[in-house]
MOPAC internal coordinates of N, CA, C and O (Angstrom, degrees):
PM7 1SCF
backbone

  N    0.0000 0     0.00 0     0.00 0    0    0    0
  C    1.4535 1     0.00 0     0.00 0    1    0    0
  C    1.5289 1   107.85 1     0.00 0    2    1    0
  O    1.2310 1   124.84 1   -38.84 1    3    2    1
  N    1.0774 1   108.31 1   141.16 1    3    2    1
  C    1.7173 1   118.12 1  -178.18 1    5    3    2
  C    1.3425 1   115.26 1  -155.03 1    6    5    3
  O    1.2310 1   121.81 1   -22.60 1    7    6    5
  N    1.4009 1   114.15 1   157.40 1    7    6    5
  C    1.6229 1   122.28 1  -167.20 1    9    7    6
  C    1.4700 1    98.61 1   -55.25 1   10    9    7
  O    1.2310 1   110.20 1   -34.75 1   11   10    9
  N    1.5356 1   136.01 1   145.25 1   11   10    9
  C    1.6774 1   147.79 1  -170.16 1   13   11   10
  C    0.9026 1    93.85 1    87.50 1   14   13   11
  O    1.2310 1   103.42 1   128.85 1   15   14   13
  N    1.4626 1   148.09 1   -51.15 1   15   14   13
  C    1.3651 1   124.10 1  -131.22 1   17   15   14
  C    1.7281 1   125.91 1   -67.16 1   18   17   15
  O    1.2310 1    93.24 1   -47.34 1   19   18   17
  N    1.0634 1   163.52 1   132.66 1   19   18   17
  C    1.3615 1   150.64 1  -125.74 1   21   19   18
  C    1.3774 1    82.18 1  -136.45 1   22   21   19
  O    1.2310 1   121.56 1   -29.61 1   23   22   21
  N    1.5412 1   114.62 1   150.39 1   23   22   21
  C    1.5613 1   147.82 1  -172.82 1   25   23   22
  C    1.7702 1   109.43 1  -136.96 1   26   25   23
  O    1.2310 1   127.96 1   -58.83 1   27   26   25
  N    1.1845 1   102.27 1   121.17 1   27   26   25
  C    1.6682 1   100.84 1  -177.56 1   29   27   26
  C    1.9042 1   100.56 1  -121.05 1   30   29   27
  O    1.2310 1   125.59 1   -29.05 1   31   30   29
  N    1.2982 1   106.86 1   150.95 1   31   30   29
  C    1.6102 1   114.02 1  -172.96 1   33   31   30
  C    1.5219 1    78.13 1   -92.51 1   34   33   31
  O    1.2310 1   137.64 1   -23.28 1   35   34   33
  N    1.5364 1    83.43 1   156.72 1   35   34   33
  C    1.8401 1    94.47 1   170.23 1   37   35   34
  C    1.4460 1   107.82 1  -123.14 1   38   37   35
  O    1.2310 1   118.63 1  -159.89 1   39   38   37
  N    1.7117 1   120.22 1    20.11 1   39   38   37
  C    1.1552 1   128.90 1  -176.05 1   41   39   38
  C    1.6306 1   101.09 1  -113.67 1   42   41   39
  O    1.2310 1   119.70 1   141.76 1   43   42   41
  N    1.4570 1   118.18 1   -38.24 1   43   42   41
  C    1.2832 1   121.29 1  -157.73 1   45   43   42
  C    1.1681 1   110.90 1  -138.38 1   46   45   43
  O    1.2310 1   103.02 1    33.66 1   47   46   45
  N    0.9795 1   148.78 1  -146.34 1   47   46   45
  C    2.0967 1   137.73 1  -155.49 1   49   47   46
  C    1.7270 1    77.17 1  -134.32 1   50   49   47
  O    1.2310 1   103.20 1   135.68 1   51   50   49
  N    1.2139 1   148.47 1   -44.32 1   51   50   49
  C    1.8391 1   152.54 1  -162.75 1   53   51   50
  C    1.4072 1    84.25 1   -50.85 1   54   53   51
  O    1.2310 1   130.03 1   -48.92 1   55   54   53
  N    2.1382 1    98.27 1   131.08 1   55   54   53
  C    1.0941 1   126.56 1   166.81 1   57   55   54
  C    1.7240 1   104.88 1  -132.10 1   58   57   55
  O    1.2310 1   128.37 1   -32.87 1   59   58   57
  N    1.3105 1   101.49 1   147.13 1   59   58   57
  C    1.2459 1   107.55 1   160.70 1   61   59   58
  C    1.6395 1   143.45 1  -131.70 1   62   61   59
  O    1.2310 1   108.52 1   -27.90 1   63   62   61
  N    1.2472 1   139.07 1   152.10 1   63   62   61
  C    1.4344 1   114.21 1   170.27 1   65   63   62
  C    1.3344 1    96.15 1  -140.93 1   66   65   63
  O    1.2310 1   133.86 1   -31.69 1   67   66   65
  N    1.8808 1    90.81 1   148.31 1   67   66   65
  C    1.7103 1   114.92 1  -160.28 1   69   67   66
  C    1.3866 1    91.64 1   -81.03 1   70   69   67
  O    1.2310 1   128.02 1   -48.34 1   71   70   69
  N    1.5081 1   102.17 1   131.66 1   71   70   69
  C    1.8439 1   124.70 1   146.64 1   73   71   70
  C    1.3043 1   112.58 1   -73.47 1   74   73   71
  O    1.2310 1   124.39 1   131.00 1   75   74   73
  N    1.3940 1   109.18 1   -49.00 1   75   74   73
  C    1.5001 1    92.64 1  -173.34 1   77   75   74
  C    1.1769 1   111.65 1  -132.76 1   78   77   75
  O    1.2310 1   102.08 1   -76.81 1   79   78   77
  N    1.6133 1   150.36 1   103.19 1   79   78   77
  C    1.3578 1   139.11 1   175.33 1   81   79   78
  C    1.2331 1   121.26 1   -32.92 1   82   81   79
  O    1.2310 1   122.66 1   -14.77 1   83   82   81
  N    1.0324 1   112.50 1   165.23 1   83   82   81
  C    1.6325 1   132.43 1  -173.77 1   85   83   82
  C    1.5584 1   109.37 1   -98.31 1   86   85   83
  O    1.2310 1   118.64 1   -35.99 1   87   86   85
  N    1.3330 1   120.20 1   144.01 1   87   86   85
  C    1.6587 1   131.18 1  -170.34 1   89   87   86
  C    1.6538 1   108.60 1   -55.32 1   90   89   87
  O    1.2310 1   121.79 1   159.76 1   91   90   89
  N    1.0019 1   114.18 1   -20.24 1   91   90   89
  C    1.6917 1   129.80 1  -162.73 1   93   91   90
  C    1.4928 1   110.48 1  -152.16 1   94   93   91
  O    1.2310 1   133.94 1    12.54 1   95   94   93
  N    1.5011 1    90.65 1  -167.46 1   95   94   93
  C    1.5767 1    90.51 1   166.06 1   97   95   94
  C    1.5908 1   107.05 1  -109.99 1   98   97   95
  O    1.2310 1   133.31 1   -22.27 1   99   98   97
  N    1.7758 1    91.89 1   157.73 1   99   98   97
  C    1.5981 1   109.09 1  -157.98 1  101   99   98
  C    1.4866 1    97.31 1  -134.16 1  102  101   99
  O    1.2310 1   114.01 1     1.51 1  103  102  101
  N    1.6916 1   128.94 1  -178.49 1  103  102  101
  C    1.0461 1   131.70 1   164.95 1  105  103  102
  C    1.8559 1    86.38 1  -131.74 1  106  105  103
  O    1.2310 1   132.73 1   -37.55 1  107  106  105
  N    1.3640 1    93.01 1   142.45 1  107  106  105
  C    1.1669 1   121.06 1   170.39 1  109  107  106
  C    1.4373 1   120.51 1   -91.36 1  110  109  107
  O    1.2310 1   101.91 1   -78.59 1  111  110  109
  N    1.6105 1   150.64 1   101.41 1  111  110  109
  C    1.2498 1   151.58 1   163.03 1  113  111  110
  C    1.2047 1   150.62 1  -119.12 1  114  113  111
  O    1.2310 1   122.53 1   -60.04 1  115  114  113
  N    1.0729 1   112.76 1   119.96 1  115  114  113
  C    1.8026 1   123.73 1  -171.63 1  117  115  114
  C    1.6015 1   108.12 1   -88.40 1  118  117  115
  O    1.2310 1   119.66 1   -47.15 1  119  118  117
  N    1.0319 1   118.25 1   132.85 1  119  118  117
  C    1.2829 1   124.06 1   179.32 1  121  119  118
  C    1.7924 1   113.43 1    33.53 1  122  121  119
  O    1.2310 1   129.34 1  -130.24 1  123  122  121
  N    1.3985 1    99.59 1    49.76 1  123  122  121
  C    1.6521 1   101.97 1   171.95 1  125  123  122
  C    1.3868 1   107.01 1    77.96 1  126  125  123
  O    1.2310 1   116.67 1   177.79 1  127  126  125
  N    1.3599 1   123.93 1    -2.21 1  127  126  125
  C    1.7384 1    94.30 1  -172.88 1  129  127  126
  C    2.0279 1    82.24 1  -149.20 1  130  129  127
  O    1.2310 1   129.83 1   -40.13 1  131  130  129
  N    1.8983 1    98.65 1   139.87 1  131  130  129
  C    1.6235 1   108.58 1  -163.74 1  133  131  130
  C    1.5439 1   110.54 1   -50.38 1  134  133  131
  O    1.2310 1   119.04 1   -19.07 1  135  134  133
  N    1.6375 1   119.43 1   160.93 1  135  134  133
  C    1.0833 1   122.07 1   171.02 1  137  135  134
  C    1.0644 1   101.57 1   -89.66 1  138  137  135
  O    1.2310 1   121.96 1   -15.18 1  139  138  137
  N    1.8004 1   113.86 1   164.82 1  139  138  137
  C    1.3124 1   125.93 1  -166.70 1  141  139  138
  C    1.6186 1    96.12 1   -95.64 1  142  141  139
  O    1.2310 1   125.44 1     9.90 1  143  142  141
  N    1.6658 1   107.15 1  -170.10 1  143  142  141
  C    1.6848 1   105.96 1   159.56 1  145  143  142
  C    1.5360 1    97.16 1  -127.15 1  146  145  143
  O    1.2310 1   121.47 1  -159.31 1  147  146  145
  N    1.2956 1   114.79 1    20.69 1  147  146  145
  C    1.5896 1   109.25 1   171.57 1  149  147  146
  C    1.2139 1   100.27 1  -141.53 1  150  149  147
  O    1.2310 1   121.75 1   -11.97 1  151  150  149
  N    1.5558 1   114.26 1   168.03 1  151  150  149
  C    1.0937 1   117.89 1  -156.80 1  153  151  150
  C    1.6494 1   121.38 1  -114.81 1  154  153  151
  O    1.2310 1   129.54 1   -83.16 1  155  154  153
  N    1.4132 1    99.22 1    96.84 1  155  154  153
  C    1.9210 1   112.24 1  -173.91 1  157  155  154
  C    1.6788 1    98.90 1   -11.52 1  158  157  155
  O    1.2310 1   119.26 1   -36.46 1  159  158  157
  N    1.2411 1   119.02 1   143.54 1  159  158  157
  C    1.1841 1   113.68 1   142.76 1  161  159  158
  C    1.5182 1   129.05 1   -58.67 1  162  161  159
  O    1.2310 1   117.73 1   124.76 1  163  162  161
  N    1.1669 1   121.93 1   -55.24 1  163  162  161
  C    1.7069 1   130.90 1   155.54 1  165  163  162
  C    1.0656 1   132.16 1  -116.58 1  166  165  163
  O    1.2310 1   114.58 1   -47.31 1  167  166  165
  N    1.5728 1   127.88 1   132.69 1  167  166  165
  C    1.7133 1   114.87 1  -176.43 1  169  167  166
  C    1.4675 1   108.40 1  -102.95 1  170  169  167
  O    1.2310 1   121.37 1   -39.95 1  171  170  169
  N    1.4562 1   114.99 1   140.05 1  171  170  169
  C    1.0336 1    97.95 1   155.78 1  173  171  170
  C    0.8424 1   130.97 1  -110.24 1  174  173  171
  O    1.2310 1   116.62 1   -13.16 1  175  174  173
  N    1.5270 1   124.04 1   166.84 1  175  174  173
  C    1.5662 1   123.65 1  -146.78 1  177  175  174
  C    1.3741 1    94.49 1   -93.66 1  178  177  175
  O    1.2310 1   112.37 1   -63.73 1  179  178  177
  N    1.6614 1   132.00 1   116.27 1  179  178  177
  C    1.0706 1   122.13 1  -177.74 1  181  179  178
  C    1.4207 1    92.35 1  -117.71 1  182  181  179
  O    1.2310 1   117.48 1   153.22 1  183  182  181
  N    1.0122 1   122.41 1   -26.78 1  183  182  181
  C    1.8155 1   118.07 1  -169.17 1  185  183  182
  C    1.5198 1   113.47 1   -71.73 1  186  185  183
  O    1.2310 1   107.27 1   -22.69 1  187  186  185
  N    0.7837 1   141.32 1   157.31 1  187  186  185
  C    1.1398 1   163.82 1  -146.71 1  189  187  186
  C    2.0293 1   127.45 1  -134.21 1  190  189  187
  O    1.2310 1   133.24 1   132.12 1  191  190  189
  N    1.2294 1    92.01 1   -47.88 1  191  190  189
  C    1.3843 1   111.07 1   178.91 1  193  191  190
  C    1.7487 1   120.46 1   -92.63 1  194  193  191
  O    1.2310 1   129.21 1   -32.59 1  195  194  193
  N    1.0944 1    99.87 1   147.41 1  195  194  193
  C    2.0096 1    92.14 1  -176.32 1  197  195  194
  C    1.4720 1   123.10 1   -53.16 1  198  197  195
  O    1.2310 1   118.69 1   -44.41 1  199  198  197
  N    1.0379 1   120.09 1   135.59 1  199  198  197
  C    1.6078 1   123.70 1   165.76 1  201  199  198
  C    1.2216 1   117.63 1  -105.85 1  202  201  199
  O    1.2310 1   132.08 1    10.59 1  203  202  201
  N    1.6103 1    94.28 1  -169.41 1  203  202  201
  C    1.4271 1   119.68 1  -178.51 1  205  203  202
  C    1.3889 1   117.30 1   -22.35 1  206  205  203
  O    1.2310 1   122.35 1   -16.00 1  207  206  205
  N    1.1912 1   113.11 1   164.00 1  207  206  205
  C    2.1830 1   103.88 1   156.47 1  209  207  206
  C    0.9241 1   103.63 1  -142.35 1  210  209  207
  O    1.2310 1   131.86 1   -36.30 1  211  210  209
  N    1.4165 1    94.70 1   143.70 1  211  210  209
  C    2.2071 1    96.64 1  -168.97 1  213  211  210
  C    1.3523 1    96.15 1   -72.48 1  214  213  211
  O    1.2310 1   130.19 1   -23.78 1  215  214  213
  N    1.7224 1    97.95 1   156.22 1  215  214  213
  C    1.1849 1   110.95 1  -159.20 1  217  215  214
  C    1.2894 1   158.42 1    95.10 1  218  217  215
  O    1.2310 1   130.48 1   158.59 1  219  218  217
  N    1.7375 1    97.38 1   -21.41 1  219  218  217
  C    1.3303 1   115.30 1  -171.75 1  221  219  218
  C    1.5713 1    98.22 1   -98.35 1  222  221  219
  O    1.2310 1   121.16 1   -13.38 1  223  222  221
  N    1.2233 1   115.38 1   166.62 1  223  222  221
  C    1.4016 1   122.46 1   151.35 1  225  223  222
  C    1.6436 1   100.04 1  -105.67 1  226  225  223
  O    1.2310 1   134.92 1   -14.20 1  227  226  225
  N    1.8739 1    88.73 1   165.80 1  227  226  225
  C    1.3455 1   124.98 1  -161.73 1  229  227  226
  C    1.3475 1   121.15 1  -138.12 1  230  229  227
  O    1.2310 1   103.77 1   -69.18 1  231  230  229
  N    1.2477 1   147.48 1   110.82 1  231  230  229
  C    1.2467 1   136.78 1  -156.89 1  233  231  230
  C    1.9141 1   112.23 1  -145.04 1  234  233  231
  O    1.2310 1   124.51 1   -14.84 1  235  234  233
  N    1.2501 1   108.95 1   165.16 1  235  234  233
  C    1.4994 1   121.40 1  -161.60 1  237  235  234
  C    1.6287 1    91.68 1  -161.46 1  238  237  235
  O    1.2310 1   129.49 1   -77.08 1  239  238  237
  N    1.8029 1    99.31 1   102.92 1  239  238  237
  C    1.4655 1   128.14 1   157.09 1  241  239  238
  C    1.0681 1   112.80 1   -28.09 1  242  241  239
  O    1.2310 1   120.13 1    93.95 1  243  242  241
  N    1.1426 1   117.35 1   -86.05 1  243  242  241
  C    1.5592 1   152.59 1   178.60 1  245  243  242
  C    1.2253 1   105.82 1   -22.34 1  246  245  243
  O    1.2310 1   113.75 1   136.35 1  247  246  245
  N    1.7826 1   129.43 1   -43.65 1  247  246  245
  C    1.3467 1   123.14 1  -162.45 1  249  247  246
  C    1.4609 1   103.43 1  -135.82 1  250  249  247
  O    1.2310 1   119.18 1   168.95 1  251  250  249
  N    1.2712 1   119.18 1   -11.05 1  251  250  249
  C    1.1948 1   122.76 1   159.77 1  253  251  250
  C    1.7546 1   114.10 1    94.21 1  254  253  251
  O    1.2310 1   122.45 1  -162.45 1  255  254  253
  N    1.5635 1   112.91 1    17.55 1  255  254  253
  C    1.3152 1   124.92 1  -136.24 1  257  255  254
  C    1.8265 1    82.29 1  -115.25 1  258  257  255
  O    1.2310 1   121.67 1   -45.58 1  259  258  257
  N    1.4896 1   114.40 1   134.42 1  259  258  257
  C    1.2625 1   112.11 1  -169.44 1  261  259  258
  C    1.6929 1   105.81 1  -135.45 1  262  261  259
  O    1.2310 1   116.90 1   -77.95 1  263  262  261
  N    1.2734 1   123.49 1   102.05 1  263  262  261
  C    1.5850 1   122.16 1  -160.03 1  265  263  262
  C    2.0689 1    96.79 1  -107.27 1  266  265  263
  O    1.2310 1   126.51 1   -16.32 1  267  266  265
  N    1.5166 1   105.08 1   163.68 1  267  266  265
  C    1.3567 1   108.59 1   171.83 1  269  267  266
  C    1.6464 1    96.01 1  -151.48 1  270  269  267
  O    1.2310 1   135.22 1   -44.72 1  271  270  269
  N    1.9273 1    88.16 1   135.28 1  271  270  269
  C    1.7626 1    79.39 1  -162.02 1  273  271  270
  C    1.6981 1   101.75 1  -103.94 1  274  273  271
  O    1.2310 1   134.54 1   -27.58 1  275  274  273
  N    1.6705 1    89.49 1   152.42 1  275  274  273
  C    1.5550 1    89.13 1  -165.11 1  277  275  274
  C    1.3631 1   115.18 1   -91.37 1  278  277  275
  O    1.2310 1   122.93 1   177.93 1  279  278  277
  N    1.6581 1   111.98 1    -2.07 1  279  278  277
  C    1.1322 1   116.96 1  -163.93 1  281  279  278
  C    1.5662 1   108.99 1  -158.09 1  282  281  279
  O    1.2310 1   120.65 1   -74.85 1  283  282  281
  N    1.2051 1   116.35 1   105.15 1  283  282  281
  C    1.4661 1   114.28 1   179.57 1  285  283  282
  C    1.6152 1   139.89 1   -53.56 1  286  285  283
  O    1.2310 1   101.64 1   -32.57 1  287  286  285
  N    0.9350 1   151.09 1   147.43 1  287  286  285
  C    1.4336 1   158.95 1   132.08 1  289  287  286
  C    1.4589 1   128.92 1  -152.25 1  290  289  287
  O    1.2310 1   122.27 1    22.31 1  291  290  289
  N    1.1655 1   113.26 1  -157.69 1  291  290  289
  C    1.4520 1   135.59 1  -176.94 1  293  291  290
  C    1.7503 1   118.26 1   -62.21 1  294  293  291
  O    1.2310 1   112.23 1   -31.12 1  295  294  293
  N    1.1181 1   132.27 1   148.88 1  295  294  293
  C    1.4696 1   120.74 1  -169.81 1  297  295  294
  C    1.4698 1   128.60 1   107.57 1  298  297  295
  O    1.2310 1   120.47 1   -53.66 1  299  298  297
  N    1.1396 1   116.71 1   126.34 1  299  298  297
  C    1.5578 1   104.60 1   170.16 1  301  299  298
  C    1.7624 1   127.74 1  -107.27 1  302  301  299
  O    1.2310 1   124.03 1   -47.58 1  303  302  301
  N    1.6867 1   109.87 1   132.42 1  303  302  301
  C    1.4371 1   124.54 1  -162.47 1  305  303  302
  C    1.2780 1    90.79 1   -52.73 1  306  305  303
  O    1.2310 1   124.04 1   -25.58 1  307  306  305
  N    1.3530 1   109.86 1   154.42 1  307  306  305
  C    1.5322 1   108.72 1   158.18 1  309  307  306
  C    1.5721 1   112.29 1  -178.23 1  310  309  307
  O    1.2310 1   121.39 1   -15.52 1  311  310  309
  N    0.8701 1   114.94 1   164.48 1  311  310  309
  C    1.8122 1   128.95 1  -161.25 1  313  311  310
  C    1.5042 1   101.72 1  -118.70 1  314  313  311
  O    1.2310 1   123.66 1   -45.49 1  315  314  313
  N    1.1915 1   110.58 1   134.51 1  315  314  313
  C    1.8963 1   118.49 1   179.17 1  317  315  314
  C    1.5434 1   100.61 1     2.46 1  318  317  315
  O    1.2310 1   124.15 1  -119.72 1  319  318  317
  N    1.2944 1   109.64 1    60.28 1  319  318  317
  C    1.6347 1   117.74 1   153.57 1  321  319  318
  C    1.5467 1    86.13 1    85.14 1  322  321  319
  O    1.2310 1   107.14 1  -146.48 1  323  322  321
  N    0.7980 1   141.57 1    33.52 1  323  322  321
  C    1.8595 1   136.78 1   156.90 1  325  323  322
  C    1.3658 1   133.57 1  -106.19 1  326  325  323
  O    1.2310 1   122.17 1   -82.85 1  327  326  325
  N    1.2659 1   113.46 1    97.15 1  327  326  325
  C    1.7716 1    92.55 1  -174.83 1  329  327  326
  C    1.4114 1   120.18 1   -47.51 1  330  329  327
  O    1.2310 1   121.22 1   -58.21 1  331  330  329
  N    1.5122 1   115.27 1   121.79 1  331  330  329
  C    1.8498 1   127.40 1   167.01 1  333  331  330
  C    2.0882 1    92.69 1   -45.70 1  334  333  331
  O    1.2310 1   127.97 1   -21.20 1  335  334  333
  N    1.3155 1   102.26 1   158.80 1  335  334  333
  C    1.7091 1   114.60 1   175.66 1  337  335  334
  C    1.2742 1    99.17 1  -120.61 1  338  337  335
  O    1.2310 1   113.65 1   -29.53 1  339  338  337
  N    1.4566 1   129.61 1   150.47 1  339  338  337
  C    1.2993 1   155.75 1  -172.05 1  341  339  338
  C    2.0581 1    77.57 1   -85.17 1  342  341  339
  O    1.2310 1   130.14 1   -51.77 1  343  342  341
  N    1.3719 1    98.05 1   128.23 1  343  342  341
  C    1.7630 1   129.96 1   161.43 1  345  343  342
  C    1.4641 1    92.13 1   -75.32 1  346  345  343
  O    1.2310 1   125.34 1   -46.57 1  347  346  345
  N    1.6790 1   107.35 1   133.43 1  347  346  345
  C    0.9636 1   114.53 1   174.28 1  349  347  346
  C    1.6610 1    99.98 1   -81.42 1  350  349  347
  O    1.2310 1   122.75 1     6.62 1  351  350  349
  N    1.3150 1   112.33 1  -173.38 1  351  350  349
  C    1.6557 1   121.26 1   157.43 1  353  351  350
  C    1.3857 1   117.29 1   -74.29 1  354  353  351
  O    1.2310 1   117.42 1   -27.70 1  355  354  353
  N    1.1956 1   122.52 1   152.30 1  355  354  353
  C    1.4206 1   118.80 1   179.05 1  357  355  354
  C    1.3579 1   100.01 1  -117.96 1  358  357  355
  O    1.2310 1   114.31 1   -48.37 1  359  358  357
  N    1.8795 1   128.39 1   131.63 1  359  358  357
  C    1.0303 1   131.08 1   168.50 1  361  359  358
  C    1.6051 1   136.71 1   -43.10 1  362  361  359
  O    1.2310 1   115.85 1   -72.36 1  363  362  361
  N    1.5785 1   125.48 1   107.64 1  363  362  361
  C    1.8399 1   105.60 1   169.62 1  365  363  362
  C    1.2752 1   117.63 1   -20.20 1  366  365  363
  O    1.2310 1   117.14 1   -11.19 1  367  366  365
  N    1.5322 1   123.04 1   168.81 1  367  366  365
  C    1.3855 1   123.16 1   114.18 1  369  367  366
  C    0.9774 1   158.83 1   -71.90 1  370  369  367
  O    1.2310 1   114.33 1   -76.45 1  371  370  369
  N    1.1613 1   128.35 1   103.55 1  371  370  369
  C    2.1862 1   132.87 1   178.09 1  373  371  370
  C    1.6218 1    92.34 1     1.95 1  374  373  371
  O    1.2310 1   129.59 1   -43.21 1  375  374  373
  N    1.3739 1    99.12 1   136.79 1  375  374  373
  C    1.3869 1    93.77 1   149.20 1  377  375  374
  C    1.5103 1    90.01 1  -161.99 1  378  377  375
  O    1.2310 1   138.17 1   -78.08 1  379  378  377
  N    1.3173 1    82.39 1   101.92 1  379  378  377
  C    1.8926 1   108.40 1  -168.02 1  381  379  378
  C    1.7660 1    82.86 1  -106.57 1  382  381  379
  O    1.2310 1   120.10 1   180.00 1  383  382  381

């Protein structure tokens, strides 16, 4: 895994691509089951619960692995069974 690389759910339409790799190796998962690195022809929507939102970043302490999704849906991100956390905003600088 390396910074660009794009992640597609094969449950739900949510894509992602890594900012920052992970310390090791990880499994990547959307609604419980791994993301691909190519892109399903069709997903189906199996999840149920809210996901990602394009745009946001997503991150995992633990492994150091930092994703931003390019494409929203249903499902929750998550790392060898860990929910990913919504990146807060990071403040401008003054420019008094």
């Amino acid at each position: 895994m390396k910074p660009g690389t794009r992640f597609w759910s094969t449950v739900s339409p949510v894509s992602v691509v890594v900012v920052r790799p992970a310390a090791g190796e990880v499994t990547l998962t959307c609604g419980g089951v791994p993301m691909v690195e190519q892109e399903p022809g069709t997903a189906a929507v199996t999840a149920e619960a809210e996901g990602p939102l394009i745009g946001k970043r997503y991150a995992d302490e633990d492994s150091g692995l930092q994703v931003m999704c390019t494409r929203g849906g249903a499902g929750e991100l998550a790392v060898d069974g860990r929910p990913l956390q919504l990146m807060g905003t990071r403040p401008l600088p003054a420019s008094d």
